[in-house]
N, C-alpha and C positions, 0 to 999 in steps of 0.2 A: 530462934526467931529474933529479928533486929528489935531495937528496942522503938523505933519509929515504926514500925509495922502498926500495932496493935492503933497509933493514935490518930494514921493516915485513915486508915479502915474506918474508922470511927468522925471522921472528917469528912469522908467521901459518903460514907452510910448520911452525915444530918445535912451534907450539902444538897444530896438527891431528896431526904425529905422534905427540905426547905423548897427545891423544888415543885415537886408534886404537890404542896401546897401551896406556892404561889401561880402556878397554872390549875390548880379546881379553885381558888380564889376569882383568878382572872376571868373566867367559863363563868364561875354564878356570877360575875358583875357585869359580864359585859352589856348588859340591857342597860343596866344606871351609865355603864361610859358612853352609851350611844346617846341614850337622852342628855347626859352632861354636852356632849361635843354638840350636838342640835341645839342646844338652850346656850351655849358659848356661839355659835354665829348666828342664832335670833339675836341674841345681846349687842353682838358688832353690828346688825341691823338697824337698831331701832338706835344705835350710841347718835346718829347725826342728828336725830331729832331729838333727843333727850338733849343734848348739849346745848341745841341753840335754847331752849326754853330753860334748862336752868341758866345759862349765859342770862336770859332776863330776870333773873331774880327768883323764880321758881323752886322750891326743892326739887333733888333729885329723887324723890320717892314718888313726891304726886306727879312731877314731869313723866317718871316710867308708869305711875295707873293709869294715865288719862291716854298715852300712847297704847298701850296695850290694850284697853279698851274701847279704842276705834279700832282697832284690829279684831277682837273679839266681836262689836257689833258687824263688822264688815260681814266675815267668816260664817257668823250664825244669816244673818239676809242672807246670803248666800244661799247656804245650804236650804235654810227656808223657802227659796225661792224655787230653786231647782227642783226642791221634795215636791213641791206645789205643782210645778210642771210637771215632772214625774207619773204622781199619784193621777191627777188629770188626762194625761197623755194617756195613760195605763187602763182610766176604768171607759173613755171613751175608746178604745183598740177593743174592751172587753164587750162594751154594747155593739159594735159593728164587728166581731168575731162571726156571728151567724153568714153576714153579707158577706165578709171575705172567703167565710167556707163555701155559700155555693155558687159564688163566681168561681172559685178551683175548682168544684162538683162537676158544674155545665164543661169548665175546659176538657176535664178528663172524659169527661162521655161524649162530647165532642170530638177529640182526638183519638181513643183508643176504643170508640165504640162500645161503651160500658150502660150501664143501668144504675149507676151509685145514685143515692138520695142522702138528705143530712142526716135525718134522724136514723137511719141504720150506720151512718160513721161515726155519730154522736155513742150511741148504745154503746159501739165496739171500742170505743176510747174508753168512757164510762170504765167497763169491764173488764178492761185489759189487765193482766199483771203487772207489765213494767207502772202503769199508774200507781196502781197500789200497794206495790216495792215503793216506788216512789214518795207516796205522800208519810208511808210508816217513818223511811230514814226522815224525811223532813220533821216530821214532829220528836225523832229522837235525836235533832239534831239543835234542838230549838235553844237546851242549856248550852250547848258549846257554842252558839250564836250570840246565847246571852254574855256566856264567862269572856267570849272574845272580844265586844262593846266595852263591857267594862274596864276589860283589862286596856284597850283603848284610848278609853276616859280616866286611866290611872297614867297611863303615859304620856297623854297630854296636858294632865295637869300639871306632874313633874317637870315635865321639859319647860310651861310657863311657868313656873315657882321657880326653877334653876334661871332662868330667861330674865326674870322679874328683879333676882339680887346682885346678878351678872350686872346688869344694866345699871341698876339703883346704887350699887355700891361699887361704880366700876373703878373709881379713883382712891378708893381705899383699896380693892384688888391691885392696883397696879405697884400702890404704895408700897403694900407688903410685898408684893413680888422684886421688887428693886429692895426692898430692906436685907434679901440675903445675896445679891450679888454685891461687887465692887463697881464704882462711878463709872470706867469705861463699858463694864457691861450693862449698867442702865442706860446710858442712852440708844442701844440696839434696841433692845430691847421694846422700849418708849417708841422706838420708829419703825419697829415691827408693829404693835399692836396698832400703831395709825397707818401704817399701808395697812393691814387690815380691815381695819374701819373703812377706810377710804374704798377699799377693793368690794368688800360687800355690800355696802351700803348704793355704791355706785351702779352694781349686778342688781340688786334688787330695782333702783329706780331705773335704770332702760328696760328692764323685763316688765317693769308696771310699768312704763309707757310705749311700749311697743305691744300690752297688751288691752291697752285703751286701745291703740290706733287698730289694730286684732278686731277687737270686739265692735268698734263703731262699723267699720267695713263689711262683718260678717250680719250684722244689724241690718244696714242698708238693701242687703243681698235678701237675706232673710222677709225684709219688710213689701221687695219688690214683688218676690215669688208666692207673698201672703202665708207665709209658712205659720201655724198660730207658735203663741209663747218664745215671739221674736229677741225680748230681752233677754228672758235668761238662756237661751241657747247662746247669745251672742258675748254671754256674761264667762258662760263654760268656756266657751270657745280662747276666748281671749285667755283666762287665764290656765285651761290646761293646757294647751297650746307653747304657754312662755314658761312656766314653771315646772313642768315635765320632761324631762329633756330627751331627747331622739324619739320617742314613738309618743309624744302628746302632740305631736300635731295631725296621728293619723286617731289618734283616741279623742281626740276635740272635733275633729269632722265623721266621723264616725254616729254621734246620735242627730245632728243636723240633717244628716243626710236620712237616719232612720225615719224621725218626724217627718221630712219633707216626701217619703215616700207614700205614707198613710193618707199623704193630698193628690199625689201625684207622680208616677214614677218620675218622668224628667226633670223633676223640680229634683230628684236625687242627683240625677246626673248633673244641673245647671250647681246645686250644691259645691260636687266631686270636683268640679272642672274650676269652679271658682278657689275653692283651698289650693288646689296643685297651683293653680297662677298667684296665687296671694303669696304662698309658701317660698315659691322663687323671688318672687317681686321683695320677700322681707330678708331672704338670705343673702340677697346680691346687692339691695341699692339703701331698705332700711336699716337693717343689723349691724353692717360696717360702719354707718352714719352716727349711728347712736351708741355704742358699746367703746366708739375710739378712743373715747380720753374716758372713761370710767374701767372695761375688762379687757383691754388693748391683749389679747391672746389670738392665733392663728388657727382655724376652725379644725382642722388637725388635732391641734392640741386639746383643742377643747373637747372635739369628741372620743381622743381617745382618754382624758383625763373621767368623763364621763362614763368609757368601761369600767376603767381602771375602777372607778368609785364605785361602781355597780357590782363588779366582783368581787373588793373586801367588804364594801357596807350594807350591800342592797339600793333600796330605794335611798335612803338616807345619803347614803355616799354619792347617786348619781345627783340628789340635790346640791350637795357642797363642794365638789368637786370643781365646780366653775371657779367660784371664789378663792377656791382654797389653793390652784394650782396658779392662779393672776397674784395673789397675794404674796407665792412664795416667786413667781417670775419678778414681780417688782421686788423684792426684798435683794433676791440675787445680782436682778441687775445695776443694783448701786455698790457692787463689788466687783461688777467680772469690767477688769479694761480693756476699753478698745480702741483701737488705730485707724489712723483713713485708710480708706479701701483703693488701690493699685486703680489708676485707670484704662484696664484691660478690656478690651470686646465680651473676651468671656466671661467675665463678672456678670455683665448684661444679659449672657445667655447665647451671644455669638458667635462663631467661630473667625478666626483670623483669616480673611484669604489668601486664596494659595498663590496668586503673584508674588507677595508680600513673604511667605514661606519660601517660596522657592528664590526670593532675592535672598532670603537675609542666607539660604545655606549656600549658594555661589559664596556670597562675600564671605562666610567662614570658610570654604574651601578656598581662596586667593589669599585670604590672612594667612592659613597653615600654609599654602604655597611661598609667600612672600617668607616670612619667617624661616621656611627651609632653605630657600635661597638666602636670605643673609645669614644663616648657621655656616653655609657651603664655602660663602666667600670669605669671611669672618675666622673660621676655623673652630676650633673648637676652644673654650677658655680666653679668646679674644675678644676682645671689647669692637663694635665697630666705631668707624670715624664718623663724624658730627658733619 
């Protein structure tokens, strides 16, 4: 046996250990790297407000509490307001459950000639087994409803505590991060992290005011058709709408339209019809408008940056994917050079016409003719005369 055997063996054996333990490493942690990465681009969010307030003299600690907690008060109205409409919307569908059973009662015996009544379809629901499968898993499912809340509430806190030092300490972050590269690599660096800043922060304010102008619109609509709990539908509306990206604008019209059916069915369709027109009207005249000088990216890209993000991250990736794909496009493009551009027809898209074709191959076929005639007369290795 060579004498290198034994210590290759023994090299390759602790490298694949090293291995398999830095991949069951990466598995148990990857929930802390998601919420790290999410509490890193809240941080690059909230950097343009935290600067200009310490810019006035402010620390940067209370500048990031006072920031975060208008976000937190926002977040909670929020949700308080929606549970409110909710819970409302929910116990009034359950008082006039009776009315809508035998409005469908009379249609069925009306149309297929039946003798149904409520209280014998009431009994037979009552009684049924799928119910009562039903309500068992529901009550055995009540700890896993709870352990899944909390667990939740443990990852929201994390990501705002990672979010909170990100933010609070982000000039000592950056200071140590240049302390181990060399001076050329700090200023990349330094101009990464503010196209950064600059790319998220900018994604975030057109997404919040495209989804004011969202929400006031969907309000107006709302207010006309008398749909009740006008505000905060128009409040969902807006923001799941801009913050969700490819199916929030059918999951934000979606309970508008539920509500406005419980008053009216056409007030769903006057709904349905108003989102579809809204929906074009903000991808074709608002969206261009407002996202130009903040996510300057081509809708292409943008939604396939948003699979992309969906398929390594989930939800998570389809949230940052916008940002994160406009951040690395600016970053790149103050490297890649460019030239003016040839001013040719088909640059524009059109073709050269065929007069124009069929001139310039005549004159290349008289050049090669001419040319063969002065070879003929000339001879060969002759020069002609002047």
């Amino acid at each position: 046996m060579p004498r290198w055997l034994p210590r290759a063996m023994v090299l390759a054996l602790a490298l694949y250990a090293c291995f398999q333990l830095g991949s069951w490493a990466f598995h148990q942690l990857i929930g802390l790297l998601i919420n790290t990465l999410i509490a890193f681009f809240l941080a690059l969010a909230v950097e343009p407000a935290v600067g200009r307030m310490a810019a006035r003299g402010m620390r940067r600690g209370l500048a990031t509490f006072l920031v975060f907690f208008a976000v937190l008060v926002v977040g909670v109205g929020f949700v308080v307001l929606l549970g409110s409409m909710l819970a409302g919307q929910i116990i009034e569908m359950v008082e006039d459950f009776p009315k809508y059973l035998d409005s469908v009662i009379r249609w069925i015996n009306g149309v297929f000639h039946t003798e149904l009544s409520r209280v014998e379809v009431q009994d037979s629901l009552l009684r049924s087994d799928w119910l009562r499968k039903y309500v068992q898993n529901s009550a055995s499912g009540v700890l896993d409803v709870s352990a899944t809340v909390l667990g939740g509430l443990f990852k929201l806190l994390t990501i705002f505590l990672f979010s909170f030092y990100f933010a609070a300490d982000g000039p000592r972050l950056r200071r140590a991060l240049c302390s181990v590269l060399p001076p050329t690599k700090q200023a990349e660096v330094l101009r990464a992290w503010e196209i950064a800043v600059d790319k998220t922060g900018g994604y975030l304010y057109s997404r919040g005011l495209m989804a004011l102008i969202s929400g006031a619109a969907h309000f107006v609509l709302l207010e006309i058709l008398g749909v009740p709990y006008a505000p905060a539908l128009a409040v969902w509306v807006g923001l799941v709408s801009q913050f969700i990206p490819t199916i929030g604008t059918y999951l934000a019209g979606a309970l508008p339209m539920l509500i406005a059916f419980t008053q009216d069915p056409w007030y769903a369709l006057w709904v349905l019809g108003f989102v579809v027109v809204y929906q074009q009207f903000e991808n074709y005249m608002l969206q261009p408008k407002l996202t130009a000088k903040t996510v300057d990216i081509h809708p292409a890209v943008a939604f396939g940056s948003v699979v992309a993000g969906t398929a390594l991250l989930g939800a998570v990736g389809a949230l940052i994917a916008i940002p994160a794909v406009a951040t690395l496009q600016a970053f790149l493009g103050a490297y890649v050079r460019r030239y003016d551009v040839t001013d040719d027809p088909r640059v524009h898209g059109h073709h050269r016409p065929r007069a124009s074709r069929a001139f310039a191959q005549v004159r290349g076929a008289l050049r090669h003719r001419w040319a063969a005639r002065d070879t003929e007369a000339t001879g060969p290795g002759r020069v002609p005369e002047a």
